[in-house]
C-alpha positions as CSV (number, residue, x, y, z in Angstrom):
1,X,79.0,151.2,114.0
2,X,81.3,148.7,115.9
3,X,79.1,145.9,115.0
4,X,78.3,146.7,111.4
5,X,82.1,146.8,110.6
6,X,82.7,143.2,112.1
7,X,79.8,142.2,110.7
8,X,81.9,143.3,107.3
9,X,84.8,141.7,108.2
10,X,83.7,138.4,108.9
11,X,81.1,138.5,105.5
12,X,84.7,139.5,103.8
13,X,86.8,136.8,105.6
14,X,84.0,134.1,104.8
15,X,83.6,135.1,101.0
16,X,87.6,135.1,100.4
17,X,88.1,131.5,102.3
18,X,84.8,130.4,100.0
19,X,86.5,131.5,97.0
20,X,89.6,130.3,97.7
21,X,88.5,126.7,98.6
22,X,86.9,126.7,95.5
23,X,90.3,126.6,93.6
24,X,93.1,129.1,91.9
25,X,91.9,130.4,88.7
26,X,91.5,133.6,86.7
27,X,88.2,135.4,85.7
28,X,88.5,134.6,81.8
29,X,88.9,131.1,83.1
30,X,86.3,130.6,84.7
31,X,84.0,127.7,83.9
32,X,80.1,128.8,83.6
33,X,79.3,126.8,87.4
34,X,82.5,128.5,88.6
35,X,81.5,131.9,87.4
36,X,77.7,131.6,88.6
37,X,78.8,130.0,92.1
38,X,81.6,133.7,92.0
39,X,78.6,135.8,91.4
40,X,76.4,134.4,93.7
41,X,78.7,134.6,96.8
42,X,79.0,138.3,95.6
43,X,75.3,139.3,95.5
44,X,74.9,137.0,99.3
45,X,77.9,138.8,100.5
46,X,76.6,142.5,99.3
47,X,73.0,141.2,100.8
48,X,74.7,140.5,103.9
49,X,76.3,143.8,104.6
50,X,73.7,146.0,103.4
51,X,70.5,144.5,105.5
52,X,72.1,144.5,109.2
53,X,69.0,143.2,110.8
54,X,69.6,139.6,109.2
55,X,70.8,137.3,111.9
56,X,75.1,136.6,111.0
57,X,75.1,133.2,111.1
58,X,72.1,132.9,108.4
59,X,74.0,135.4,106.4
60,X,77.0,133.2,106.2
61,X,75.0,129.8,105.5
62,X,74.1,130.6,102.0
63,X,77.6,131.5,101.0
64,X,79.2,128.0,102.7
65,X,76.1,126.4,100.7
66,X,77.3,127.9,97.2
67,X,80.8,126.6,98.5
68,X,80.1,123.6,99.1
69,X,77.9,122.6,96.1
70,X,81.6,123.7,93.7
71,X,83.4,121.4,95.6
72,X,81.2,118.9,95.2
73,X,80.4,119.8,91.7
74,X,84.0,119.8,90.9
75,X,84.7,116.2,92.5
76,X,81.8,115.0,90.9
77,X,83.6,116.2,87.5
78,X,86.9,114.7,88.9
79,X,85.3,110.9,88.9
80,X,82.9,111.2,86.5
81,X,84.1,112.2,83.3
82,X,81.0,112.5,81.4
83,X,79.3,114.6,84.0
84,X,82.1,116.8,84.0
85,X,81.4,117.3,79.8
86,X,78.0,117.6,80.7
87,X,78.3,120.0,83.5
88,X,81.5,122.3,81.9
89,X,81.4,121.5,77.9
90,X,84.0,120.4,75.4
91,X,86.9,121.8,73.8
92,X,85.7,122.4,70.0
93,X,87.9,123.0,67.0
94,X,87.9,125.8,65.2
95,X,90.8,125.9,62.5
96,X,92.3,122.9,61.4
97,X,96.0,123.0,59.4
98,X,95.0,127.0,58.7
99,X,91.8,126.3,57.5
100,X,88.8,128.1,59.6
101,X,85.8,125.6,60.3
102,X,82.6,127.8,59.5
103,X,80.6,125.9,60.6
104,X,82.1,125.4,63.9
105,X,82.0,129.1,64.5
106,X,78.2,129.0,63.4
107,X,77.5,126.5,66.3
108,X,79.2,128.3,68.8
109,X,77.7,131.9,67.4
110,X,81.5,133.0,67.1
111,X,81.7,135.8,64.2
112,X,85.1,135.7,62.4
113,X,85.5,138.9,64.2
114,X,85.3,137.4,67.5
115,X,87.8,134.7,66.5
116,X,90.2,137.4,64.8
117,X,90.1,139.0,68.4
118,X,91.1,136.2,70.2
119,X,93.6,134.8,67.8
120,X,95.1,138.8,68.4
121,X,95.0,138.0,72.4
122,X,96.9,134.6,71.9
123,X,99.9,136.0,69.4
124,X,98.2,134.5,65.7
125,X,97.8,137.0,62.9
126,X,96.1,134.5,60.4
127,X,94.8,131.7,60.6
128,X,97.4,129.6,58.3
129,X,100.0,130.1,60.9
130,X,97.8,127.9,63.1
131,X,98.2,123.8,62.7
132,X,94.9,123.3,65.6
133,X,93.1,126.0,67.1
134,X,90.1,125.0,69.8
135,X,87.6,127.0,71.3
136,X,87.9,126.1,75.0
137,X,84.8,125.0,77.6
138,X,86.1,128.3,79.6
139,X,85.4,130.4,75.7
140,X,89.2,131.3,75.3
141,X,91.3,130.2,72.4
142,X,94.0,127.4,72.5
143,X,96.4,127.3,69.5
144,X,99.0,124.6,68.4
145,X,101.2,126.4,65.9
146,X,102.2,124.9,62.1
147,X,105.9,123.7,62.3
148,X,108.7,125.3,60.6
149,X,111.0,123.2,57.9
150,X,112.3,120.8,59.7
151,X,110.1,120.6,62.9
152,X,107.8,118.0,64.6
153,X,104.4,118.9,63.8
154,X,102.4,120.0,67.0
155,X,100.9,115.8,69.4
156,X,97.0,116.6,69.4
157,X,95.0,114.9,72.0
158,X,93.4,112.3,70.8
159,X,92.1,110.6,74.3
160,X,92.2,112.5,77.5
161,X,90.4,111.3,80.8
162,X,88.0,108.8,78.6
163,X,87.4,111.9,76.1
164,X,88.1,110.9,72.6
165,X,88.7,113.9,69.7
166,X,87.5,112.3,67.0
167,X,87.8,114.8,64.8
168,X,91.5,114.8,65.9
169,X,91.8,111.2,65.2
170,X,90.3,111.9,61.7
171,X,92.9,114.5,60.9
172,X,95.3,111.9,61.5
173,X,94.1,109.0,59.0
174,X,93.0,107.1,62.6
175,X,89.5,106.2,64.1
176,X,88.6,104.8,67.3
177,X,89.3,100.7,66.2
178,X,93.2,102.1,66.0
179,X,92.6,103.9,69.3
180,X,91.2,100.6,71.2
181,X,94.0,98.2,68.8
182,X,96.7,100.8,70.5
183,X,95.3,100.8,74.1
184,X,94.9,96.7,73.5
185,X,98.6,96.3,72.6
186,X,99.6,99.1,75.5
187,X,97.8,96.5,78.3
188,X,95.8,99.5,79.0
189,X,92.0,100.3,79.0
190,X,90.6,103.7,78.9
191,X,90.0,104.3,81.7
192,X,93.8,104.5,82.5
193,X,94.7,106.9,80.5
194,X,95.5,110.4,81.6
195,X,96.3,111.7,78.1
196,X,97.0,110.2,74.6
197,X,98.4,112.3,72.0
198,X,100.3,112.2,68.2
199,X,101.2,113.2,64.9
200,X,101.8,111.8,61.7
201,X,105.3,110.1,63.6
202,X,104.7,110.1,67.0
203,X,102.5,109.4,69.6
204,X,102.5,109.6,73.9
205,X,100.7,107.7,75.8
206,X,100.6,109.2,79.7
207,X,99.1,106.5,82.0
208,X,97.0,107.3,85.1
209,X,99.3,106.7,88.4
210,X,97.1,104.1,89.5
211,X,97.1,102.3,85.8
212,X,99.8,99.5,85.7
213,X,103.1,100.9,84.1
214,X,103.8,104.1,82.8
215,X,104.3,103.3,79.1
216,X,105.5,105.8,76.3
217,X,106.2,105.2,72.7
């Protein structure tokens, strides 16, 4: 009996400090490696304490496996920008100045239901209150909010980590010779910008700390 509750305990201790060097993040934000990796270390860990006749330290070696392959995927997704769109998705945009993009919703297999639901979770009753609203890698819903007389309409990304959202730079009258003709004139390449975002009257420019300057217009 002794031995099957520290067996437990140290399973328990091993799965939290797995989990937690994985990174802070909630269930519904999960990305789909995250949320396989958390599901794995569950099913090792329930393995572990159910079948007390497996040797302890074998037990724990598949769990500090699964932990180790996040943190690598995760760096890998840090440095490389298009393996991290490979391995975790892209944002898509689903309504555009209150407009709801059918076929977007088709692509994903998102019925206007579904996107009624989550425009209920994040405060939107219809859909022309909504100036941007994008489907997130993680499946949650992101909304920038039509601006009221006399406000700044919401800055939409238009180039983070080397990601460019072209349909965002459509929406403003811009394509991606104005994105490189703006990088060009900020000394800047790509590759050191952290985020780039506008409207129709401004736009902010956030370098990477290594990138020379920190420049905002």
């Amino acid at each position: 009996m002794l031995s099957s509750i520290t067996r437990t305990c140290v399973i328990y201790i091993v799965a939290i400090a797995a989990l937690r060097l994985m990174g802070k993040r909630q269930i519904g934000e999960l990305q789909p490696s995250e949320l396989v990796t958390t599901f794995l270390i569950s099913n090792v860990a329930s393995i572990c304490i159910e079948e007390p006749e497996l040797p302890l330290l074998s037990s724990l070696l598949p769990i500090l496996l699964l932990c180790a392959l996040e943190i690598l995927n995760s760096t890998a997704a840090w440095y490389l920008p298009p393996f991290a769109r490979l391995l975790f998705g892209k944002p898509v945009t689903v309504i555009r100045n209150g407009h709801i993009d059918e076929d977007a919703l088709r692509h994903l297999r998102i019925t206007p239901n579904d996107l009624a639901e989550s425009m209920r979770g994040a405060g939107v009753f219809t859909p022309e209150d909504v100036a941007w609203g994008v489907i997130e890698p993680s499946g949650s819903l992101s909304v920038a909010m039509r601006p009221e007389k006399g406000e700044d309409a919401p800055l939409l990304p238009l180039l983070i980590d080397r990601h460019i959202y072209t349909d965002n730079l459509k929406a403003l009258n811009r394509d991606e010779d104005w994105l490189n003709a703006y990088l060009t004139h900020s000394r800047l390449r790509r590759r050191d910008v952290l985020a780039l975002l506008a409207n129709e009257q401004r736009t902010l420019l956030i370098p990477k700390q290594t990138a020379p300057g920190n420049r905002q217009a």
